[in-house]
C-alpha atoms as a printed R data frame, in Angstrom:
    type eleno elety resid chain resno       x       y       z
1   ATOM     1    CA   UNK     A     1  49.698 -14.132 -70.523
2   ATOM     2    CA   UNK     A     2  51.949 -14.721 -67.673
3   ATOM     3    CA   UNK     A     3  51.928 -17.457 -65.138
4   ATOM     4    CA   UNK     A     4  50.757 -15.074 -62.658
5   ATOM     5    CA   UNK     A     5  47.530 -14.215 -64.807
6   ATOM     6    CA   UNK     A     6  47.143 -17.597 -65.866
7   ATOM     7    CA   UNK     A     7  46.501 -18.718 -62.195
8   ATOM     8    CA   UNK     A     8  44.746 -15.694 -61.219
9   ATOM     9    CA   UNK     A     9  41.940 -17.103 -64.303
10  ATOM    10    CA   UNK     A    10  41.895 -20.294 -63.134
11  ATOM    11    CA   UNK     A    11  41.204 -19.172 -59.961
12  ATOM    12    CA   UNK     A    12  38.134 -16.826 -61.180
13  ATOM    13    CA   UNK     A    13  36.814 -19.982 -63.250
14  ATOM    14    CA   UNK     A    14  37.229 -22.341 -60.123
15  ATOM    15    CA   UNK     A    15  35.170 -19.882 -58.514
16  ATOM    16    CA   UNK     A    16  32.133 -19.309 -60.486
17  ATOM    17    CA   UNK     A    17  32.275 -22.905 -61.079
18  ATOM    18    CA   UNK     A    18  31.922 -23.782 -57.119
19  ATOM    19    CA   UNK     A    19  28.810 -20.817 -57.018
20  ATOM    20    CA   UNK     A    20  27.209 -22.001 -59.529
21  ATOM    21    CA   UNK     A    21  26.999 -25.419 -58.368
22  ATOM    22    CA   UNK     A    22  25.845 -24.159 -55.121
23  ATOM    23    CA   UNK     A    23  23.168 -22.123 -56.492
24  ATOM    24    CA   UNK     A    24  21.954 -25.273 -58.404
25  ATOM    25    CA   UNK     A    25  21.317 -27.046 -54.924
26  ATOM    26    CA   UNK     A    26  19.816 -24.054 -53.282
27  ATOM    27    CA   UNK     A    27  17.020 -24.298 -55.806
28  ATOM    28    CA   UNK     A    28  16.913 -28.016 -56.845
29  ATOM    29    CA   UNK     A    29  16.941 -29.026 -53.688
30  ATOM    30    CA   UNK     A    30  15.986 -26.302 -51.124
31  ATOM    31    CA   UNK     A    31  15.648 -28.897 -48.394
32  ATOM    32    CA   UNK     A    32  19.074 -29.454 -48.055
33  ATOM    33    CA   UNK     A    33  19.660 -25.306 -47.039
34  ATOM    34    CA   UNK     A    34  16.700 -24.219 -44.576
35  ATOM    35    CA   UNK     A    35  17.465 -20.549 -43.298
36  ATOM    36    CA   UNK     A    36  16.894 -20.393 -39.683
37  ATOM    37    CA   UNK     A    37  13.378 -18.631 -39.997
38  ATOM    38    CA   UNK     A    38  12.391 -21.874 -41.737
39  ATOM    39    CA   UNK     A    39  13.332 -24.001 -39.193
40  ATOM    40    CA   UNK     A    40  11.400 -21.597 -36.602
41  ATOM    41    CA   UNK     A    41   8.484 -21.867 -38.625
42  ATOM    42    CA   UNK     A    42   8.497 -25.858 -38.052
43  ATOM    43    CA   UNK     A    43   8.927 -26.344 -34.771
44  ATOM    44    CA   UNK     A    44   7.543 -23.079 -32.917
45  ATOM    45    CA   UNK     A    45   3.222 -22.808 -33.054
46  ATOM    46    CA   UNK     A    46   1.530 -19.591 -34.261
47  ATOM    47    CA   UNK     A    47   0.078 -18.990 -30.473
48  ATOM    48    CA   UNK     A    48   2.281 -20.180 -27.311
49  ATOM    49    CA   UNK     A    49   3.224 -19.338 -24.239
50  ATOM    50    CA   UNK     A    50   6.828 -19.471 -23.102
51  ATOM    51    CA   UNK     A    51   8.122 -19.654 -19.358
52  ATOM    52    CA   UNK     A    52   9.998 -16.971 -18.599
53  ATOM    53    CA   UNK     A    53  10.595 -17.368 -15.037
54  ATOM    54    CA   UNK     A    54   9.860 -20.063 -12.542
55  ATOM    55    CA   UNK     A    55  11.166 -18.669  -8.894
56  ATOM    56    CA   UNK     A    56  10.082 -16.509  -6.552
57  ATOM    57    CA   UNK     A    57   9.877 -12.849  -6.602
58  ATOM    58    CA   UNK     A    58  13.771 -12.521  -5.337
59  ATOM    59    CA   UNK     A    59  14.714 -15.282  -8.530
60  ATOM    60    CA   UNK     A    60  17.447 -18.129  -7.495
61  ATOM    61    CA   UNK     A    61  19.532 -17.756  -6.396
62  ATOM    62    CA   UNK     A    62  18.715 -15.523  -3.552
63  ATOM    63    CA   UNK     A    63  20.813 -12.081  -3.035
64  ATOM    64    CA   UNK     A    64  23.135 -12.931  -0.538
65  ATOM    65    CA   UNK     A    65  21.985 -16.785   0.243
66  ATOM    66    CA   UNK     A    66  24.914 -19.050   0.759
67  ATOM    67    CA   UNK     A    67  22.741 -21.692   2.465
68  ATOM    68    CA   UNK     A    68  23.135 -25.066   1.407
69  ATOM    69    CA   UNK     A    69  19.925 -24.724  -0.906
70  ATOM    70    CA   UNK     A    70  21.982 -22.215  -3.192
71  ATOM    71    CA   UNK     A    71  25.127 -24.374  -2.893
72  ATOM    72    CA   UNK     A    72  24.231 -25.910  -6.326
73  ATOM    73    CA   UNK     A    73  24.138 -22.750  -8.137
74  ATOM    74    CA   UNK     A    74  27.229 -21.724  -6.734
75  ATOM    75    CA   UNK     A    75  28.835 -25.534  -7.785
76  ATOM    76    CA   UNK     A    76  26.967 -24.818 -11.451
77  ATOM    77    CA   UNK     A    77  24.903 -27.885 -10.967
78  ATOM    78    CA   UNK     A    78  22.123 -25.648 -10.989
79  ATOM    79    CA   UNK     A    79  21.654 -22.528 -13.451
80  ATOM    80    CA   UNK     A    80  19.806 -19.340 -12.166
81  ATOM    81    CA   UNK     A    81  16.574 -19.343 -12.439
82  ATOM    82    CA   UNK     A    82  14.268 -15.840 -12.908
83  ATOM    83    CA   UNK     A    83  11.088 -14.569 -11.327
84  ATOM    84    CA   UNK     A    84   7.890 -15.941 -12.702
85  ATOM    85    CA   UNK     A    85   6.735 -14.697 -15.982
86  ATOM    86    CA   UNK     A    86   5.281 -15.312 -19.101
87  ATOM    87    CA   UNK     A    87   5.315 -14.252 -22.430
88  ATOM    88    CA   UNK     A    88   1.909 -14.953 -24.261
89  ATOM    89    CA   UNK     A    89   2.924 -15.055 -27.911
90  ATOM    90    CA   UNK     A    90   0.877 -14.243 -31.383
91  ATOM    91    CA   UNK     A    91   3.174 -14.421 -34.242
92  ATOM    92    CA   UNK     A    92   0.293 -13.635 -36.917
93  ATOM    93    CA   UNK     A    93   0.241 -10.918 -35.545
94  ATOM    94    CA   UNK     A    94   3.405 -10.321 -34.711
95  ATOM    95    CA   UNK     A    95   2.529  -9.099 -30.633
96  ATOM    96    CA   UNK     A    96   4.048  -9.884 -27.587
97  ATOM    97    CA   UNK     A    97   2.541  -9.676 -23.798
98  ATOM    98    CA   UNK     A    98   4.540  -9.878 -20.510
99  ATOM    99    CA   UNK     A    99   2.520 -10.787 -17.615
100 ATOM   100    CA   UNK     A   100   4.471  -9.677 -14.382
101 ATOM   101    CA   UNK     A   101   7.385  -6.917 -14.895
102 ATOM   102    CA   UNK     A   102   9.803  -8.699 -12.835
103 ATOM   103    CA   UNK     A   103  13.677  -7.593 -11.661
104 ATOM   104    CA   UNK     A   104  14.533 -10.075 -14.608
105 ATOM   105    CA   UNK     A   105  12.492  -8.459 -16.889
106 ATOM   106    CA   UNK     A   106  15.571  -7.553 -19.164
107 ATOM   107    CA   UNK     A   107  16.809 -11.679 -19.827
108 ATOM   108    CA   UNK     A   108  13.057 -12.200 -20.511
109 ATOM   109    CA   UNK     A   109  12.563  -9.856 -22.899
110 ATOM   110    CA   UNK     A   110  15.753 -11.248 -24.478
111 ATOM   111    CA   UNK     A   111  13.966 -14.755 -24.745
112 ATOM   112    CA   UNK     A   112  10.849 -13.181 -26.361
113 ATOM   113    CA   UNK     A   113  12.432 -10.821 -29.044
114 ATOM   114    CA   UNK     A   114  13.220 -13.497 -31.521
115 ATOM   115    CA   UNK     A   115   9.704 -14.061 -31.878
116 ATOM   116    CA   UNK     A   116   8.926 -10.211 -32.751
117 ATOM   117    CA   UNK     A   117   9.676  -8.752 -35.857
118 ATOM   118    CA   UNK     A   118   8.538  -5.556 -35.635
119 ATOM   119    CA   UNK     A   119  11.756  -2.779 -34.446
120 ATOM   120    CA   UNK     A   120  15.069  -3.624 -33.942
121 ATOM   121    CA   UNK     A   121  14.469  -2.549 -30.150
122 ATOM   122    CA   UNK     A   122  12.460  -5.590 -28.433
123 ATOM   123    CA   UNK     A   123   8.818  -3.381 -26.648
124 ATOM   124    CA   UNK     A   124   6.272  -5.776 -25.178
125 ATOM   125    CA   UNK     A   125   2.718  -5.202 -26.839
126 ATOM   126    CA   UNK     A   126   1.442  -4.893 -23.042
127 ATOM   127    CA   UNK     A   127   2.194  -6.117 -19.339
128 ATOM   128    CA   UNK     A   128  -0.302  -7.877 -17.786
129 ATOM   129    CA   UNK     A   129   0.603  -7.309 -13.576
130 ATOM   130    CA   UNK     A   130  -1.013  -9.535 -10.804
131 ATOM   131    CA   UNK     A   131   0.184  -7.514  -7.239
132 ATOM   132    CA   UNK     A   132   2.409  -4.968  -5.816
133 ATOM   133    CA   UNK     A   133   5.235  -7.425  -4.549
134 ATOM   134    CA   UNK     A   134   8.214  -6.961  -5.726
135 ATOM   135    CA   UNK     A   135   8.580 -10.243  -8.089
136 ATOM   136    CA   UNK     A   136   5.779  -8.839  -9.920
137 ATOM   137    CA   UNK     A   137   6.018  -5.484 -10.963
138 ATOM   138    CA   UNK     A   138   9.280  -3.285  -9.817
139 ATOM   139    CA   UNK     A   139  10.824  -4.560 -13.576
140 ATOM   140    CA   UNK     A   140   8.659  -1.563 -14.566
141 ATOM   141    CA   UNK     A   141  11.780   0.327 -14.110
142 ATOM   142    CA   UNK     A   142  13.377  -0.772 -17.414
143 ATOM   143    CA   UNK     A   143  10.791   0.904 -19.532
144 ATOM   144    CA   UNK     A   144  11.499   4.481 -17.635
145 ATOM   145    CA   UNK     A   145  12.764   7.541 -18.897
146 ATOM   146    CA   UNK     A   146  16.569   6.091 -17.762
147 ATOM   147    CA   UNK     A   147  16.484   2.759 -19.541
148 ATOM   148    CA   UNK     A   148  14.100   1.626 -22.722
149 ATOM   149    CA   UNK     A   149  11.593   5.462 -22.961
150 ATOM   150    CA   UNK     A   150   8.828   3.591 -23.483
151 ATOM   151    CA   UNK     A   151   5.980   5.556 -25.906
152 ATOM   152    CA   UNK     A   152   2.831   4.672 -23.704
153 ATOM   153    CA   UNK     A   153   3.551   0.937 -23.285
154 ATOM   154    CA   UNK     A   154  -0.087  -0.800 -21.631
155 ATOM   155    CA   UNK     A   155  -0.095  -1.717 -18.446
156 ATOM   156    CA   UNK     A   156  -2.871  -3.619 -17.573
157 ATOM   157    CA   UNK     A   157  -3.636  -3.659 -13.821
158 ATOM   158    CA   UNK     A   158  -6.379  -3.510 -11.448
159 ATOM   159    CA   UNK     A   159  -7.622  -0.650  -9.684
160 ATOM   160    CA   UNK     A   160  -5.775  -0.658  -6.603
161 ATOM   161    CA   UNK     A   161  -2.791  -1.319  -8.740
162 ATOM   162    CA   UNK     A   162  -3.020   1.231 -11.123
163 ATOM   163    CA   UNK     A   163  -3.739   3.950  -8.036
164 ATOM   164    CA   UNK     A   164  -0.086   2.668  -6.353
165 ATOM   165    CA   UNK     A   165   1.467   2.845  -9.467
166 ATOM   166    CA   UNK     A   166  -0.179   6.200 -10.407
167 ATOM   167    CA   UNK     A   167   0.703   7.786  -6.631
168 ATOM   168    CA   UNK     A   168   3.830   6.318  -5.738
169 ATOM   169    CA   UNK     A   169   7.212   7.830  -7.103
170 ATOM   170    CA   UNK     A   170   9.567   6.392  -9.116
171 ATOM   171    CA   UNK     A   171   6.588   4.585 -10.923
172 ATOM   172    CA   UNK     A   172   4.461   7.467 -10.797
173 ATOM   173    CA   UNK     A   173   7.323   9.503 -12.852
174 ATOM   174    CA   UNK     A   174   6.391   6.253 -15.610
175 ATOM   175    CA   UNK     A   175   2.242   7.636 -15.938
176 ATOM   176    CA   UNK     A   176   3.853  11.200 -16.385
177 ATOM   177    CA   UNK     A   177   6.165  10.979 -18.677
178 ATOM   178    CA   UNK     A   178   3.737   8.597 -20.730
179 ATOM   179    CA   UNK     A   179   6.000   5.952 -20.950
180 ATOM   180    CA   UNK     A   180   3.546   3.381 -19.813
181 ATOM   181    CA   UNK     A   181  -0.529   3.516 -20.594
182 ATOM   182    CA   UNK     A   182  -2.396   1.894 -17.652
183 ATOM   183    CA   UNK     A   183  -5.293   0.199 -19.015
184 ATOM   184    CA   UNK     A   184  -8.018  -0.612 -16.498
185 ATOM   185    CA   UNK     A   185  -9.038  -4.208 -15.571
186 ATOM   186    CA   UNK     A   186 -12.035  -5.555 -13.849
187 ATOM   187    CA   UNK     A   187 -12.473  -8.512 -12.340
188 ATOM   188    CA   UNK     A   188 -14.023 -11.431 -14.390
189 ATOM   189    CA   UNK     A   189 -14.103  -8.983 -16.999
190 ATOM   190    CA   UNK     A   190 -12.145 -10.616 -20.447
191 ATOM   191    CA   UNK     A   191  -9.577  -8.096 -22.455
192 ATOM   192    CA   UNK     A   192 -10.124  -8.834 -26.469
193 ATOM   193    CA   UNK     A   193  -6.334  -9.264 -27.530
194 ATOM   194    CA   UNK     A   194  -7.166 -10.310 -31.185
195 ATOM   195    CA   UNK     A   195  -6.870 -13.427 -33.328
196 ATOM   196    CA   UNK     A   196  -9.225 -15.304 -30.786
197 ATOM   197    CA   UNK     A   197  -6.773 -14.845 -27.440
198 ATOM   198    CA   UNK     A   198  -8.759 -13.563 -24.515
199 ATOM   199    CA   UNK     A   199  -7.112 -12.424 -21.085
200 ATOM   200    CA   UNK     A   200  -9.499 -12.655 -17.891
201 ATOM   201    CA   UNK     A   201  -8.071 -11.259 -14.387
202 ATOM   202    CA   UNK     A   202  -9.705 -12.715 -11.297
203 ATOM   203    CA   UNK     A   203  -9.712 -11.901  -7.719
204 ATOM   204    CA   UNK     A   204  -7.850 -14.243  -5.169
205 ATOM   205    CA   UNK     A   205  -7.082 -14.297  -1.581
206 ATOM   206    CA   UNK     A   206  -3.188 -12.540  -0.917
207 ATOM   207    CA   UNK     A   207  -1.395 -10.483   1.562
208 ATOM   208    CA   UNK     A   208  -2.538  -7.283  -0.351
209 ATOM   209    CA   UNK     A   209  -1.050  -3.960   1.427
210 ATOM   210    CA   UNK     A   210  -0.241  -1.783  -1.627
211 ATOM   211    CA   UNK     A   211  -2.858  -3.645  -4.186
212 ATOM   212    CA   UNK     A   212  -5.373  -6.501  -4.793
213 ATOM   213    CA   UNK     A   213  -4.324  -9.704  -6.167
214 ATOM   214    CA   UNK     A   214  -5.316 -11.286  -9.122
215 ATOM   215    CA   UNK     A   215  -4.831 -14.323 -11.104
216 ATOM   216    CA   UNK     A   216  -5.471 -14.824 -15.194
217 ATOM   217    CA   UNK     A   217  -7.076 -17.029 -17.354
218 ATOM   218    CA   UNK     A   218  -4.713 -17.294 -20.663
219 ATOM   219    CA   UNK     A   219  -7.937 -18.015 -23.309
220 ATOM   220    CA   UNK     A   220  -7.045 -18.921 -27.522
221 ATOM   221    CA   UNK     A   221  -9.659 -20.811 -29.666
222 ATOM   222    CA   UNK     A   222  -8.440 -23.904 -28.621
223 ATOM   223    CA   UNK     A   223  -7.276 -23.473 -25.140
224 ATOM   224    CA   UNK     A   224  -7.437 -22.238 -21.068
225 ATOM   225    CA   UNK     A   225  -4.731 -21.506 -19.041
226 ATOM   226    CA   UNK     A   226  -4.777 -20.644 -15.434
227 ATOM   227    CA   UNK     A   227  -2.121 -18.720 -14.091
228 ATOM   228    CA   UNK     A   228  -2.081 -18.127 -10.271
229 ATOM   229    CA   UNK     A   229   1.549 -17.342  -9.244
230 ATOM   230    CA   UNK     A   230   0.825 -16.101  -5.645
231 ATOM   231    CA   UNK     A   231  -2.961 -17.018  -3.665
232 ATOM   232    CA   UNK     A   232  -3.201 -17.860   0.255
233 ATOM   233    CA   UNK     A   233  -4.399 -20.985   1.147
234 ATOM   234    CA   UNK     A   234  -6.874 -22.710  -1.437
235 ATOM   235    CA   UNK     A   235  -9.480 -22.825   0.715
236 ATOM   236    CA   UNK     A   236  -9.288 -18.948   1.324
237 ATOM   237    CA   UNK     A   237 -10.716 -18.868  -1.721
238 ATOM   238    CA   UNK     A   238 -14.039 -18.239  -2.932
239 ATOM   239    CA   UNK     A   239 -13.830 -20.605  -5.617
240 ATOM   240    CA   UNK     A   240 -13.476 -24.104  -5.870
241 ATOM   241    CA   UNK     A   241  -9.787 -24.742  -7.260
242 ATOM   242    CA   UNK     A   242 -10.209 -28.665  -8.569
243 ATOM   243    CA   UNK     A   243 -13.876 -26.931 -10.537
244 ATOM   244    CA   UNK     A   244 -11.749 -24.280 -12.155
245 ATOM   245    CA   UNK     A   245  -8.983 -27.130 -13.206
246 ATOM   246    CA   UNK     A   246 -11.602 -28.741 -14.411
247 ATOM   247    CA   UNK     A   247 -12.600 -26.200 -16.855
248 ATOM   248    CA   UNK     A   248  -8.920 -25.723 -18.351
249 ATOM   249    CA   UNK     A   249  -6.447 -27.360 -20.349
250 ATOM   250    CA   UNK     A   250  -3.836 -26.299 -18.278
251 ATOM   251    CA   UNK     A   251  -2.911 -24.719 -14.492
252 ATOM   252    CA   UNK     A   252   0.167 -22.769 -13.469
253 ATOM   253    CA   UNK     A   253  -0.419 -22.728  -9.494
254 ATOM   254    CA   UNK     A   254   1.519 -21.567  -6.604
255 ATOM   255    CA   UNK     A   255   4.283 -23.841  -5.746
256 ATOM   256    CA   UNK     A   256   6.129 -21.397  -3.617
257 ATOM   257    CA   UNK     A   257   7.201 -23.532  -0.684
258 ATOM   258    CA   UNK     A   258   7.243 -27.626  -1.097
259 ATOM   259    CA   UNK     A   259   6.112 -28.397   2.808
260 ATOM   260    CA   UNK     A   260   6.490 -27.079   6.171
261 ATOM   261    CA   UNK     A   261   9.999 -27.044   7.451
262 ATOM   262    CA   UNK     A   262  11.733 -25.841   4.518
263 ATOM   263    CA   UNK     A   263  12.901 -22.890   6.134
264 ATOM   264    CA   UNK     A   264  14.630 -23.551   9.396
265 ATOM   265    CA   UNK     A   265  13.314 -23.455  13.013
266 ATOM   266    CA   UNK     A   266  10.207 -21.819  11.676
267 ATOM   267    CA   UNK     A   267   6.624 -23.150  11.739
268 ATOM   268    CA   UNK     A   268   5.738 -22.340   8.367
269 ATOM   269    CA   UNK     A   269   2.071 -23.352   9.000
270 ATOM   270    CA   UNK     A   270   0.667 -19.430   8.795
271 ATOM   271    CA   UNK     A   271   2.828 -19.049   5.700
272 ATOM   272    CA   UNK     A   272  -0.207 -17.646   2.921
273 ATOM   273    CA   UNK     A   273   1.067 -20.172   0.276
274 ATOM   274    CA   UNK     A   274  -0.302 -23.135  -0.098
275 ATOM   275    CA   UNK     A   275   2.878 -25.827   0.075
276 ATOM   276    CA   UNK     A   276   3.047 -28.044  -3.171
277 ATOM   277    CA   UNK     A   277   2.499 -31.429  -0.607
278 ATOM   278    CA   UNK     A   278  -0.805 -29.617   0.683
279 ATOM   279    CA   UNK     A   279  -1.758 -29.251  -3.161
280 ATOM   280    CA   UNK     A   280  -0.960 -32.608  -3.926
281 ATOM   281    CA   UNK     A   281  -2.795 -34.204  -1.088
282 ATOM   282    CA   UNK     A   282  -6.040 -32.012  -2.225
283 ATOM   283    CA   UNK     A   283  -5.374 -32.857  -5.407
284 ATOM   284    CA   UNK     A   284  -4.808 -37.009  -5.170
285 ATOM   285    CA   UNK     A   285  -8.434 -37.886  -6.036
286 ATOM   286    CA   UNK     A   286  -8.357 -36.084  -9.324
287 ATOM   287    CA   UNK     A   287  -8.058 -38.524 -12.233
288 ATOM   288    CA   UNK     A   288  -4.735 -38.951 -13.862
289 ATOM   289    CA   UNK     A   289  -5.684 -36.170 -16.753
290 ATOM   290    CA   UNK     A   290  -6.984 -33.830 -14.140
291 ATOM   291    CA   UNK     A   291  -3.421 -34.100 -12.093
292 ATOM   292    CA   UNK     A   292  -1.659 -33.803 -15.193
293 ATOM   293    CA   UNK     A   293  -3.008 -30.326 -16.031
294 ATOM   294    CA   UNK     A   294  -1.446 -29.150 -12.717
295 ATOM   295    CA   UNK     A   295   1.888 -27.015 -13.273
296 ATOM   296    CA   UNK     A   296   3.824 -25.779 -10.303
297 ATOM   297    CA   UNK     A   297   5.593 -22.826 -10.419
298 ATOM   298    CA   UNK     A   298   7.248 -19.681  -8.575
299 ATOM   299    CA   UNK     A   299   9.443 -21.825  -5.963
300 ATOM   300    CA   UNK     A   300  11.288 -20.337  -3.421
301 ATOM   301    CA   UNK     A   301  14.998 -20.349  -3.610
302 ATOM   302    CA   UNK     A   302  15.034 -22.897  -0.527
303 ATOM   303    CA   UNK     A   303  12.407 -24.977  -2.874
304 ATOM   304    CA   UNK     A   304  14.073 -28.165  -3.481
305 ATOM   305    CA   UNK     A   305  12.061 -28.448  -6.587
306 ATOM   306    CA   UNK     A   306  14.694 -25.869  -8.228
307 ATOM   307    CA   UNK     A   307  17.703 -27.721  -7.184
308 ATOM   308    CA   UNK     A   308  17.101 -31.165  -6.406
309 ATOM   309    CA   UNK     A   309  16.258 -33.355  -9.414
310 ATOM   310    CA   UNK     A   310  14.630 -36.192  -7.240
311 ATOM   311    CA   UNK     A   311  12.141 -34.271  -5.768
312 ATOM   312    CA   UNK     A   312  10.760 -32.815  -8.878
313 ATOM   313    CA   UNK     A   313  10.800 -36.540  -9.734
314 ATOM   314    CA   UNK     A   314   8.690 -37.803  -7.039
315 ATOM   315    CA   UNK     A   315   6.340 -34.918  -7.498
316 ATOM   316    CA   UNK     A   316   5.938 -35.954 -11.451
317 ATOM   317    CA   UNK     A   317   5.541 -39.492 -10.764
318 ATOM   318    CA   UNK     A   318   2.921 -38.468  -8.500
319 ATOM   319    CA   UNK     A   319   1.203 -37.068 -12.080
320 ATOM   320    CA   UNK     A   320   1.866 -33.443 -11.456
321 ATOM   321    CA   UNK     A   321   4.111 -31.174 -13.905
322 ATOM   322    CA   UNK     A   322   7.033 -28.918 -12.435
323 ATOM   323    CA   UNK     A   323   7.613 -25.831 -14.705
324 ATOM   324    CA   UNK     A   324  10.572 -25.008 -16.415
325 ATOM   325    CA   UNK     A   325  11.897 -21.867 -18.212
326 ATOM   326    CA   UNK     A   326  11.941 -21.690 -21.657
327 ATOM   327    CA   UNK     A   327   9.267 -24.119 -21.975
328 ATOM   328    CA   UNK     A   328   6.523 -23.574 -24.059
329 ATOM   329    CA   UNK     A   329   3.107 -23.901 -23.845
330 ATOM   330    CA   UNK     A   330   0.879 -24.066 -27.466
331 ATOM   331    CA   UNK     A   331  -2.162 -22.593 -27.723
C-alpha cells in the first residue's frame, strides 16, 4: 500500500467513525436534533387564525402616496403592510380558508402554505368574501385561467355578490371556466367546515353599490371571533356592537381611520367608518376584559396606527389591541 492509499483509508475510517457517532446522538438523544416540522408542531396550535393583512383595501403604502404618512415606508422604518385578510387554519385536517381575495392575495398565500401539506402548489380550501370593494375581492384574479387555473376553488359569497361576480367580466370568465365554485351564503346562516369550526356571515350597514356587506363570526369548540373589516357607523347597525363583544372571545373591528382630520382640509365626519377614537369612547365603560377583546384592524395608509409606534401605544394602554400581520390567533 502506498502513502496515497494509506491516507485515502484513513480518511474512509475517519469518516464512518464521525457518522456513526452522529447517528448515536440522533437516536440517544433526539432532543438535541429537532427537524423543523418538530419545532412547528410545538409552538403552532392545531386551529388558528393568522393575520394576513392589516390595511386598507389599497395596502400601505398607498400607490403613488408620498405624503408624509408614507414617508416611513419609504425611510424603511416602516415595512409594507397588505390588505386585510385572514387565513383560518385546520392542520388535522390539513385545510386552509382565505377570507377576502385581496390585491395581496399572492404574499398571503405565501404565509399560509407552510401550514398545508397537501400539493406542492399552495390552493386555498375556500374564500370566504365580505363586499365588492376592491380590498376585498379583485385578488380573485390570481386563481384565473392566466395565473393559478383553479379546479372549482369555493367561493363563498352572498347573493348580491355571487350575481356581480357571476355577471361582470373578467370575474365572470372565473364561473365559466370553473375555476372558482360559488357557494351560496345566507345571512345568520352557519357553514359546517369540519372538526368543530363553524363560519356565520352577517349583514351590516356599508356603502353597498355592486353587493351587500357582511361580516363573520370565526366559531371552533372553544372559541368566537368577530371579524368586521368594513361597517358604517356602529349605530347604523341593527345590532348592538358591545352585546355581540360580549358574546365572543375575540373582535377584529373597523379601524379604518383613527379620528377626524386625518386626511387634510376634509371634514371626515360623513366618512361611513367608524374612527378608532369614536370606538374607544363607546367602548370606555366596558370592563378591562371586555376592551381587551377589541382588535383594530384595516387602517388607512394615512392611519397613524401603521406608522407611528406611540399612537398604537396610547390606544393599547387604553386596553384595546392593534392588529398585526403574521399574528396568530388560536382557536
Amino acid at each position: 500500500m502506498n502513502y496515497i492509499q494509506f491516507l485515502f483509508v484513513i480518511f474512509i475510517f475517519m469518516k464512518c467513525i464521525c457518522f456513526s457517532i452522529i447517528l448515536f446522538i440522533s437516536i440517544v438523544f433526539p432532543a438535541c436534533s429537532p427537524s423543523r416540522s418538530a419545532v412547528k408542531e410545538d409552538v403552532v396550535p392545531e386551529q388558528f387564525i393568522m393575520i394576513t393583512g392589516i390595511a386598507q383595501d389599497a395596502g400601505y403604502p398607498q400607490a403613488g402616496c408620498q405624503k408624509a404618512c408614507c414617508a416611513a415606508y419609504r425611510s424603511g422604518e416602516v415595512k409594507q403592510q397588505f390588505a386585510t385578510s385572514l387565513g383560518l387554519v385546520d392542520r388535522k385536517a390539513d385545510k386552509v380558508w382565505l377570507f377576502e381575495a385581496t390585491p395581496d392575495i399572492k404574499m398571503q398565500m405565501d404565509m399560509l402554505a407552510a401550514y398545508k401539506s397537501t400539493s406542492p402548489v399552495f390552493m386555498p380550501d375556500g374564500i370566504f368574501l365580505t363586499h365588492a370593494h376592491i380590498g376585498h375581492y379583485t385578488g380573485l384574479m390570481h386563481v384565473g385561467h392566466e395565473v393559478m387555473g383553479a379546479k372549482s376553488l369555493p367561493v363563498y359569497a352572498m347573493p348580491r355578490m355571487r350575481d356581480f361576480l357571476t355577471n361582470n367580466g373578467p370575474w365572470s370568465q372565473l364561473v365559466n371556466y370553473k375555476n372558482i365554485a360559488l357557494q351560496e351564503l345566507s345571512k345568520d346562516v352557519a357553514v359546517d367546515l369540519g372538526n368543530g369550526l363553524r363560519v356565520t356571515p352577517f349583514r351590516v350597514p356599508h356603502r353597498d353599490e355592486f353587493s351587500e356587506t357582511v361580516g363573520y363570526k370565526i366559531e371552533s369548540a372553544n372559541k368566537k371571533v368577530l371579524f368586521i373589516p368594513d361597517i358604517d357607523k356602529w349605530h347604523k347597525w341593527e345590532r348592538d356592537i358591545k352585546a355581540e363583544i360580549q358574546q365572543v372571545d375575540l373582535a377584529l373591528l373597523d379601524g379604518t381611520f383613527l379620528k377626524n382630520g386625518e386626511l387634510p382640509n376634509r371634514d371626515m365626519s360623513a366618512i361611513p367608518h367608524p374612527f378608532v377614537e369614536e370606538s374607544m369612547a363607546l367602548f370606555s365603560d366596558l370592563p378591562e376584559r371586555e376592551k381587551n377583546k377589541i382588535m383594530f384592524i384595516h387602517f388607512n395608509h394615512t392611519n397613524p396606527l401603521i406608522w407611528d409606534a406611540k399612537e398604537r401605544e396610547a390606544v393599547q394602554e387604553a386596553g384595546f389591541q392593534v392588529a398585526e400581520e403574521r399574528k396568530f390567533i388560536d382557536l
